[in-house]
C-alpha positions as CSV (number, residue, x, y, z in Angstrom):
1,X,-91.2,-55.9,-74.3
2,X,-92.5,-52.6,-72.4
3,X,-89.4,-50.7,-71.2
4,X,-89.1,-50.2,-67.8
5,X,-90.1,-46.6,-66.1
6,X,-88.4,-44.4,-63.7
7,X,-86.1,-45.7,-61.1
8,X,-86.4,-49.5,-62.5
9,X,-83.9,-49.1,-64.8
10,X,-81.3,-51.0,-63.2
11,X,-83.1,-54.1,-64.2
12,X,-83.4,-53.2,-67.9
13,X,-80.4,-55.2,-69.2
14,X,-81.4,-58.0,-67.3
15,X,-84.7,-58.1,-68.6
16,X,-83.5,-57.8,-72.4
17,X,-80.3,-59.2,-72.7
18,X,-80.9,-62.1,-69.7
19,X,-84.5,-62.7,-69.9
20,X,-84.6,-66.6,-68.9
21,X,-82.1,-66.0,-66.3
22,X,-84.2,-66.0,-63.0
23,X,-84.9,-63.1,-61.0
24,X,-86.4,-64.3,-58.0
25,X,-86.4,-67.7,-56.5
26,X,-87.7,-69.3,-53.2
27,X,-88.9,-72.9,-52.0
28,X,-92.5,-72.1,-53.9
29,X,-91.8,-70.6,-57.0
30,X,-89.1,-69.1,-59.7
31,X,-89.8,-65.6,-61.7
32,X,-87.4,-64.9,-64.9
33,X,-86.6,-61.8,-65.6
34,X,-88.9,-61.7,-68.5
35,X,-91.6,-62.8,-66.6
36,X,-90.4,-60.3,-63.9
37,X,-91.1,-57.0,-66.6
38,X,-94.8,-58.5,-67.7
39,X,-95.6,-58.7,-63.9
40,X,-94.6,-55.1,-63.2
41,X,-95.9,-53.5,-66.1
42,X,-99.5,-55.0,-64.6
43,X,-98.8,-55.1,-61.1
44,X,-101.9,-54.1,-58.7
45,X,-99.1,-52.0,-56.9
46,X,-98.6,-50.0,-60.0
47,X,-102.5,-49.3,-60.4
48,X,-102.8,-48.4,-57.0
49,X,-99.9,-45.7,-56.8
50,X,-99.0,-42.7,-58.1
51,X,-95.5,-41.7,-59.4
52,X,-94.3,-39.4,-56.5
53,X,-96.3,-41.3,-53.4
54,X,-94.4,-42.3,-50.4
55,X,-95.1,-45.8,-50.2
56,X,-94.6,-47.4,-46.9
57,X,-95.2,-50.8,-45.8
58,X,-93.8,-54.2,-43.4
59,X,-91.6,-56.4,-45.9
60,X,-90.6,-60.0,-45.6
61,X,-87.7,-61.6,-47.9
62,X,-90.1,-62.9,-50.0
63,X,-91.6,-63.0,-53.7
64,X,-94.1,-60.3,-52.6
65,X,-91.8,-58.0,-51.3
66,X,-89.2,-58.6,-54.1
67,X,-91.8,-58.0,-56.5
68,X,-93.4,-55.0,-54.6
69,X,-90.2,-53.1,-54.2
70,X,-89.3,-53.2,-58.0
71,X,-93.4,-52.4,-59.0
72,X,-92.7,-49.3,-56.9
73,X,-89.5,-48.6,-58.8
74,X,-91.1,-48.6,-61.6
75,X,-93.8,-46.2,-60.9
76,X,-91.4,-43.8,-59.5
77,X,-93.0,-44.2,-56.1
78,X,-90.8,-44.1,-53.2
79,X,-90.2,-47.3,-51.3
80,X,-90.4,-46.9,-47.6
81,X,-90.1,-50.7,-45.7
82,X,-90.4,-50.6,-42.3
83,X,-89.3,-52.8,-39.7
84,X,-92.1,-55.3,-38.3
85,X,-90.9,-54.7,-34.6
86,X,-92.2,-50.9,-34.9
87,X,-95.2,-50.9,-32.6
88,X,-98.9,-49.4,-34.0
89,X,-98.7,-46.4,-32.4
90,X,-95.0,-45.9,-33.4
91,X,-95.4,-46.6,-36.9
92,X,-98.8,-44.4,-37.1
93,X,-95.9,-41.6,-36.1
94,X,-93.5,-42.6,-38.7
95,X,-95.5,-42.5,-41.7
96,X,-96.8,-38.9,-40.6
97,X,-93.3,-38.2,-40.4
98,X,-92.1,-39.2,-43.7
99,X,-95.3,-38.5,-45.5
100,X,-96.2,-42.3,-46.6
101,X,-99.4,-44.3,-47.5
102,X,-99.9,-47.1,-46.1
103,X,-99.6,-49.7,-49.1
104,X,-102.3,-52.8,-48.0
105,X,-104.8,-49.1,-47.2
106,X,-104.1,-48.3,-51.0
107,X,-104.5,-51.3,-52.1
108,X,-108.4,-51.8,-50.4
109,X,-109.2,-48.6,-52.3
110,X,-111.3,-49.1,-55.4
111,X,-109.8,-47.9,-58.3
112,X,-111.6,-44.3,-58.5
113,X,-109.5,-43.2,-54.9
114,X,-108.1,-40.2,-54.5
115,X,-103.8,-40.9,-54.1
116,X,-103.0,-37.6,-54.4
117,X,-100.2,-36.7,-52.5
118,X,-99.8,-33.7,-50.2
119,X,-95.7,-34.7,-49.4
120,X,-92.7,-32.1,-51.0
121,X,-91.9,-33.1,-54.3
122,X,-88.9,-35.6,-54.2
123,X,-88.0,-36.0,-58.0
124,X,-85.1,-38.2,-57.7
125,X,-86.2,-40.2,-54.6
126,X,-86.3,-44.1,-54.4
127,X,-86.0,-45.2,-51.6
128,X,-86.5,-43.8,-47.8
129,X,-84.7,-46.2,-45.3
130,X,-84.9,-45.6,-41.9
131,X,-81.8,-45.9,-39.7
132,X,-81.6,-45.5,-35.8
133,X,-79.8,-42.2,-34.4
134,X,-78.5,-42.3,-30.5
135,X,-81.5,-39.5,-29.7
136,X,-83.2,-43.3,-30.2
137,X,-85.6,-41.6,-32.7
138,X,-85.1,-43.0,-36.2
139,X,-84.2,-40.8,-39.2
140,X,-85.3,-41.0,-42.3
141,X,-82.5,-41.6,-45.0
142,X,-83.4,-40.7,-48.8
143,X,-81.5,-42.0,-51.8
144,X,-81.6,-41.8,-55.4
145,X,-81.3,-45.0,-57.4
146,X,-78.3,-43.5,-58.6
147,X,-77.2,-44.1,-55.2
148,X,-78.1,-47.1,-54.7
149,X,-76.4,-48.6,-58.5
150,X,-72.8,-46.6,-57.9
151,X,-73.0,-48.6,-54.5
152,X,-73.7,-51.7,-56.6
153,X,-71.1,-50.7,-58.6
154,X,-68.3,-50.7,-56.5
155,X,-69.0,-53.2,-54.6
156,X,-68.7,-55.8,-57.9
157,X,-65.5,-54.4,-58.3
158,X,-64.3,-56.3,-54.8
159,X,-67.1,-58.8,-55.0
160,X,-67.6,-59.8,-58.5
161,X,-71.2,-61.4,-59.3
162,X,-72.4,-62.9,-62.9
163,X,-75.5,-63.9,-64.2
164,X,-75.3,-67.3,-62.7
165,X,-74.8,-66.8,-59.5
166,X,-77.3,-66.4,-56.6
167,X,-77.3,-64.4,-53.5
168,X,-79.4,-65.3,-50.3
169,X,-81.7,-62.4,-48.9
170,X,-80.7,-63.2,-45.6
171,X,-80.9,-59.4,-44.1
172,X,-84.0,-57.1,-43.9
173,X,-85.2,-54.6,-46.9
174,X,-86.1,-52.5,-43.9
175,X,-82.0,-52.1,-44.1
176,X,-79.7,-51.1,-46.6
177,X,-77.7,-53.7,-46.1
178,X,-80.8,-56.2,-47.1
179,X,-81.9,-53.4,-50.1
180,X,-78.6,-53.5,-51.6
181,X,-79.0,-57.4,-52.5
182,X,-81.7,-56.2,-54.8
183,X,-80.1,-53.6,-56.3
184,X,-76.6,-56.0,-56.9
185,X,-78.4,-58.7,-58.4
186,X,-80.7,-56.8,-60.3
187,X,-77.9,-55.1,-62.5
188,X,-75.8,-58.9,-62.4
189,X,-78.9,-60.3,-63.6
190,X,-78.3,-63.1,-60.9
191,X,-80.8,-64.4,-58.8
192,X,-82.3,-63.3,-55.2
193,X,-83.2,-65.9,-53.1
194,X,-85.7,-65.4,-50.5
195,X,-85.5,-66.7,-47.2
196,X,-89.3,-67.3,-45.1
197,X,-89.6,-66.8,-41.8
198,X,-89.7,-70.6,-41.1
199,X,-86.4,-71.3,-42.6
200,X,-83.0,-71.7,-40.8
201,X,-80.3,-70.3,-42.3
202,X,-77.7,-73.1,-41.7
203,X,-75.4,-75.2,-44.0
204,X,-78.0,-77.4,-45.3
205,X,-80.1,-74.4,-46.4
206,X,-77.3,-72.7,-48.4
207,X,-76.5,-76.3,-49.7
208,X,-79.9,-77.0,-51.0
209,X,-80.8,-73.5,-52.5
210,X,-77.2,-73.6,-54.2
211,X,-76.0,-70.0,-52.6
212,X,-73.1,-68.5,-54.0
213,X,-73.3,-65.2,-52.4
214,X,-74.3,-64.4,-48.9
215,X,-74.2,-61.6,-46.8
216,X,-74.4,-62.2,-42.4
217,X,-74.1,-60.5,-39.5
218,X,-71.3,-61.9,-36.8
219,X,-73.8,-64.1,-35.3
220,X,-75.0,-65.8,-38.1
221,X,-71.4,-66.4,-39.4
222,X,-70.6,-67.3,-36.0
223,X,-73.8,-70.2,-35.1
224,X,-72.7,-71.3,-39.1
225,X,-69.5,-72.1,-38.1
226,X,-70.3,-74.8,-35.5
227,X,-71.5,-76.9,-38.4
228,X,-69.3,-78.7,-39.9
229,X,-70.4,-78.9,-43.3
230,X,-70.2,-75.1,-43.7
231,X,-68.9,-74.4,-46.0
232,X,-70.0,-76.6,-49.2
233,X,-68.4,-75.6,-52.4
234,X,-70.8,-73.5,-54.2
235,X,-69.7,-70.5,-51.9
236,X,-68.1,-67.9,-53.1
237,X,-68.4,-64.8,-51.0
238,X,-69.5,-63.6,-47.5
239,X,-70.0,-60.2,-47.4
240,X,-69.6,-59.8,-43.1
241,X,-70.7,-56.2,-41.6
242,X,-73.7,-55.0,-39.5
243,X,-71.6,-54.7,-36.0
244,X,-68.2,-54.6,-34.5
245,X,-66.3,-57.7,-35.9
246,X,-63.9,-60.1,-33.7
247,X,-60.9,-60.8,-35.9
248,X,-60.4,-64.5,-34.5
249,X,-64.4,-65.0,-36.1
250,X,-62.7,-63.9,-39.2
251,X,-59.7,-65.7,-39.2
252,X,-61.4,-69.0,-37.7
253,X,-64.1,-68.5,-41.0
254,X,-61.2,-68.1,-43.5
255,X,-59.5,-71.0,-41.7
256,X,-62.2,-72.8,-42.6
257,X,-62.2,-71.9,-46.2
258,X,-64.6,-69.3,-46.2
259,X,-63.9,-66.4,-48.9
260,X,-65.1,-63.6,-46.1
261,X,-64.7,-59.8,-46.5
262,X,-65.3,-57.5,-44.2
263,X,-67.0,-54.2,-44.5
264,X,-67.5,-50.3,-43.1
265,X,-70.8,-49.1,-44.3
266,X,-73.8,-46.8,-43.4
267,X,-77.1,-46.1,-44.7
268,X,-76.2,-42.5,-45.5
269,X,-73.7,-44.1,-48.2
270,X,-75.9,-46.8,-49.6
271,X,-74.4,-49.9,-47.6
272,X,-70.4,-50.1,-48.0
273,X,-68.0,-47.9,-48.0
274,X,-64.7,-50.3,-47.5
275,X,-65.0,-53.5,-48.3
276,X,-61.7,-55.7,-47.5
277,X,-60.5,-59.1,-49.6
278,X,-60.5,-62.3,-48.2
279,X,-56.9,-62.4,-47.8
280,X,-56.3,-58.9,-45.9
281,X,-56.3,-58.3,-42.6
282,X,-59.2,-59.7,-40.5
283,X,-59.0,-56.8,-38.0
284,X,-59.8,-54.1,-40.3
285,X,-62.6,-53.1,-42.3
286,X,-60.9,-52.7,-45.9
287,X,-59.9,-50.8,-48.7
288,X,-62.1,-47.4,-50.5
289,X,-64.6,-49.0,-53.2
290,X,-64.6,-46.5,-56.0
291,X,-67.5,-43.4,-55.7
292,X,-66.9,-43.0,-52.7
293,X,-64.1,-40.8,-50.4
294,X,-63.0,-40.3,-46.7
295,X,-61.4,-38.0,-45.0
296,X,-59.8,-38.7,-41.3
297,X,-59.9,-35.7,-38.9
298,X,-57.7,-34.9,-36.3
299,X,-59.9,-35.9,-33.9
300,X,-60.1,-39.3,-35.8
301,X,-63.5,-38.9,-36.9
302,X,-64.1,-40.7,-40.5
303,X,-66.0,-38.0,-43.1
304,X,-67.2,-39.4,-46.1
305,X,-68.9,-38.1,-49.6
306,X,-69.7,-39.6,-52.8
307,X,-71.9,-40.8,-55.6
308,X,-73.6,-42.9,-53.1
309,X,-74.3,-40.3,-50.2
310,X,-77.8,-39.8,-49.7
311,X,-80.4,-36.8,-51.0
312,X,-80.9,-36.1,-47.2
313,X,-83.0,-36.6,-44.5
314,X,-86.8,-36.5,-44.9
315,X,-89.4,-35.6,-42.3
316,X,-92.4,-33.8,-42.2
317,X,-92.6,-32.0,-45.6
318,X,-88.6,-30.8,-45.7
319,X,-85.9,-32.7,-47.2
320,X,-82.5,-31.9,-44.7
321,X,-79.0,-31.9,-46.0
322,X,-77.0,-34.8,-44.5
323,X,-73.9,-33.0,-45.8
324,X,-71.4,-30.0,-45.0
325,X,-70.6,-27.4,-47.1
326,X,-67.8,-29.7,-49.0
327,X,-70.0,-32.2,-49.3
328,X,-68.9,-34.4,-46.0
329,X,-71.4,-36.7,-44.1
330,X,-69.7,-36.3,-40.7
331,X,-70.3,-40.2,-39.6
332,X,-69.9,-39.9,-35.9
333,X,-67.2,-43.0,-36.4
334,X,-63.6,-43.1,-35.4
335,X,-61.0,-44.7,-37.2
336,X,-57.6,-44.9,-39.1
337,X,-56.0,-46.0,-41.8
338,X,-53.4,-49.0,-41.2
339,X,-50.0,-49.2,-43.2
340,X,-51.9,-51.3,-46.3
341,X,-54.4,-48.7,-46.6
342,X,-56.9,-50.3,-44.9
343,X,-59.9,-48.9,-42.5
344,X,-59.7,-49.8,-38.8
345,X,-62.8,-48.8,-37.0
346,X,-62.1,-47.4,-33.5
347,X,-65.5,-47.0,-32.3
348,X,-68.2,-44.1,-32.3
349,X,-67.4,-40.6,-30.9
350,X,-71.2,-40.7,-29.2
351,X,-70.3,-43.6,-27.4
352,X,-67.3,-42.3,-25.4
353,X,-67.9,-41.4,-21.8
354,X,-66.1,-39.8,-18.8
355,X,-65.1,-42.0,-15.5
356,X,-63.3,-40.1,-13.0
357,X,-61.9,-37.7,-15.2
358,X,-61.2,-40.6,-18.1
359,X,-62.6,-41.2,-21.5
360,X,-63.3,-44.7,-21.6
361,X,-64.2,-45.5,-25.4
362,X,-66.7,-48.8,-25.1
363,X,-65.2,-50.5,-28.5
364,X,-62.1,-50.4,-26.5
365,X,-63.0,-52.9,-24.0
366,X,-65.3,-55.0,-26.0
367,X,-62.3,-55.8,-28.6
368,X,-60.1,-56.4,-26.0
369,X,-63.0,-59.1,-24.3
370,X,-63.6,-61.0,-27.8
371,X,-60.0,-61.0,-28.6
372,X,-58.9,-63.0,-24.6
373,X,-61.6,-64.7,-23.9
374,X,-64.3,-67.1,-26.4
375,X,-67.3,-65.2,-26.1
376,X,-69.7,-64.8,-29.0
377,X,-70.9,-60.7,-28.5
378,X,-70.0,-58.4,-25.9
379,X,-71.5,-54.8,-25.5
380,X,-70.2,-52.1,-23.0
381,X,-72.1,-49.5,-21.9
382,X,-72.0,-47.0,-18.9
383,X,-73.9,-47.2,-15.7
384,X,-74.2,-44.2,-13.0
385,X,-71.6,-44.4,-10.3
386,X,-71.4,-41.5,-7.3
387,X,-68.0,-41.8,-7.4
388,X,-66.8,-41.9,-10.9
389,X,-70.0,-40.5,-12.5
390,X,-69.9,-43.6,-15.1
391,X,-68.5,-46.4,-14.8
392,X,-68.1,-49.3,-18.0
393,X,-70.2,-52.6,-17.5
394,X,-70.3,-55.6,-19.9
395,X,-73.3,-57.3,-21.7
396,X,-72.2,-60.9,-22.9
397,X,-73.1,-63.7,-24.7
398,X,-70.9,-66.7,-23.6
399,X,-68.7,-68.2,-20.6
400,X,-66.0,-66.1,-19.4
401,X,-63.8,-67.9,-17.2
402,X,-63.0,-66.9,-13.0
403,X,-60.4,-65.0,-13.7
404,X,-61.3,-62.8,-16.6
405,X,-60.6,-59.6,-14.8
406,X,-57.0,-60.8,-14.2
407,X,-56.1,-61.8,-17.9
408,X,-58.2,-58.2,-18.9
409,X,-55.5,-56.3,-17.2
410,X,-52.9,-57.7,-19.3
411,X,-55.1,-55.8,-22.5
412,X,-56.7,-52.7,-20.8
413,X,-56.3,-50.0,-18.2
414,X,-57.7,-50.7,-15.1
415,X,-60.0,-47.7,-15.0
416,X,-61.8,-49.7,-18.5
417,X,-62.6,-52.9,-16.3
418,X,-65.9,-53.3,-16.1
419,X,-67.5,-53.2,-12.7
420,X,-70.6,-55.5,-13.7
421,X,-71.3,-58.1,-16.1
422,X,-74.4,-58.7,-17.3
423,X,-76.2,-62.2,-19.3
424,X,-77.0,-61.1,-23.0
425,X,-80.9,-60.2,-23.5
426,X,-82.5,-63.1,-25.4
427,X,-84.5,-60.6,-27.7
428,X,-81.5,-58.4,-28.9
429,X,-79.7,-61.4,-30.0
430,X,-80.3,-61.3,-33.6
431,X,-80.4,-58.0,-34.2
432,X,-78.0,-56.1,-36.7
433,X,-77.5,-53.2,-34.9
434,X,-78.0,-53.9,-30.7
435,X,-79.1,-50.8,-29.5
436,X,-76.8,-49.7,-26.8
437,X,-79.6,-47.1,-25.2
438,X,-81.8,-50.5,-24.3
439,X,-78.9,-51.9,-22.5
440,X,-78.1,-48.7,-21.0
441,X,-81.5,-48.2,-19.4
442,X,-80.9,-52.5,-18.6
443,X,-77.8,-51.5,-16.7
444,X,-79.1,-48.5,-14.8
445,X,-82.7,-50.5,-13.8
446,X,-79.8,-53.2,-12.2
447,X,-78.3,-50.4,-10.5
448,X,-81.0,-49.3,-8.3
């Protein structure tokens, strides 16, 4: 058996000790992990890249992908997915930006090409993941596989996974969220199971591809849970993150006999940072998985540093320090710790805005909406007023009833009522992260 190169290592023990377990699986076809290391160490990818390139290109949650992103691994390329909603002309920008080849461009090369790379030298590199700023321009987050296996790591220690077990790639590789299933399983030696286009995920889905593992988003938990056969028996975990989190979805899916944690994570750390047990409270985002640290500030921002914390931030030739001088990535977040030592997120310190002389902090207001009245998102932005220079308005998806500004009194100040509510965009719907600056620009458009 050839030994694997570089930054593949975290699927060497798989590959000796677990060799007929399977690595990959989808409705088409089943890869071992011994088949998985004679496929990489021929892999077209491999020819046609050269340890060092940046390696960018638009991922499904598929075999190809799956087998793509460990090829590059192996080569000690760095793997750069990018999101298919990225425009040509926006993408073109991107990979100047981070320095990347265009994989399907290397691969229509014959084999005499020239790859050589003009990029800086990123020697631990393995990944560059791109994550949205509120300047709306995305950065571009680089970590070591180190990085990515201490996250691994401490997430098993919350959410245990074994070589029998399989984990539905129901999020992105384009996020860390979706990369970190790779990365977990990979060093479990339990199986990924990719997810097409063309499939729903519902209950019959996870029943027939025997998931044991998954991780969602609040909508998907929440369309799953108006199916009464979710869940079925081979479930163990639900890993739940990706947005603000309404602690009646939580309690209603653990109700339900749903084994759901709940987590606070960022690309900059790798994907979690707290992960919570299914028996803690549903309101808050967990306990401190081990390599990692945080430090509250006065102000209530959350700091955090670590064996996960990323190399930087890449663009144009220079690799940028995400960090202070201790070593802090200064998250933007606010939060506190509860009395069980447990992470309640407050919101974001960038999304706070002034309203006749008032901070009105947007998380605020949406918690306070999910928690009285049975709506399935709600996003509050700010909207130009003459008077009050902002005021709050309300996207929402769901029925809120005549007199929901009545019964919102009883949670909020009056100055955090919104002044407008508006139906929930069809398009942003699925999204992990909805981007506040679209529905910003949505509410002032209304306005005029």
């Amino acid at each position: 058996m050839s030994k694997p190169r570089h930054a593949a290592a975290p699927l060497e023990n798989a590959m000796i000790h677990y060799g007929e377990n399977i690595a990959f699986e989808d409705g088409e076809s089943k890869i071992t992990y011994a088949e998985l290391d004679s496929w990489l160490a021929n892999s077209e990818v491999t020819k046609a890249t050269c340890a060092g390139d940046h390696i960018a290109w638009c991922p499904k949650n598929d075999r190809e992908a799956f087998l793509t992103f460990w090829s590059l691994q192996r080569q000690g390329c760095v793997a750069c997915p990018l999101s298919h909603r990225f425009p040509d002309s926006q993408r073109e920008e991107i990979l100047r930006r981070i320095d990347a080849k265009w994989l399907s461009d290397l691969m229509d090369e014959k084999p005499t090409a020239d790859l050589s790379s003009s990029h800086v030298a990123l020697p631990q590199a393995a990944t560059i993941i791109l994550t949205s700023g509120s300047t709306g321009l995305p950065k571009a987050v680089v970590h070591s596989m180190e990085a990515h296996v201490a996250s691994a790591n401490g997430a098993a220690t919350n959410m245990p996974l074994a070589p029998d077990d399989r984990w539905l790639w129901s999020l992105p590789l384009c996020h860390v969220s979706g990369l970190s299933i790779l990365v977990r399983c990979a060093l479990a030696s339990a199986t990924v199971v990719g997810i097409s286009s063309d499939d729903k995920l519902d209950a019959e889905l996870l029943s027939q591809k025997h998931i044991t593992h998954l991780s969602l988003v609040p909508t998907q938990l929440r369309r799953l849970l108006e199916e009464p056969i979710f869940p079925n028996k081979q479930l163990k975990s639900v890993l739940l993150g990706g947005s603000s989190v309404d602690p009646k979805l939580v309690s209603k899916a653990r109700e339900r006999g749903v084994q759901v944690s709940t987590t606070y994570g960022l690309t900059e750390m790798a994907s979690q940072v707290t992960t919570s047990s299914p028996t803690d409270d549903p309101a808050a985002s967990g306990r401190l998985l081990p390599g990692r640290e945080i430090q509250i500030t006065a102000s209530g921002e959350i700091l955090v540093r670590g064996k996960t914390l990323c190399l930087g931030y890449y663009g144009v030739g220079k690799l940028e320090s995400a960090s202070d001088g201790q070593g802090w990535f200064h998250t933007g977040d606010l939060g506190e710790w509860n009395s069980d030592a447990q992470l309640i997120i407050r919101g974001r310190m960038d999304n706070m805005f002034i309203s006749g002389g008032e901070n009105i902090h947007p998380e605020n207001i949406e918690r306070a909406m999910l928690s009285t009245f049975d709506l399935q998102q709600v996003i509050v932005v700010p909207q130009t007023c003459k008077e009050f220079g902002m005021r709050p308005v309300a996207f929402v998806q769901g029925d809120l009833p005549t007199d929901w500004e009545q019964q919102l009194r009883q949670q909020i100040q009056g100055f955090e009522i919104p002044v407008a509510i508006f139906d929930w965009p069809n398009e942003t719907g699925g999204d992990i992260k909805p981007s506040r600056s679209d529905l910003q620009e949505r509410a002032a458009g209304s306005s005029k």
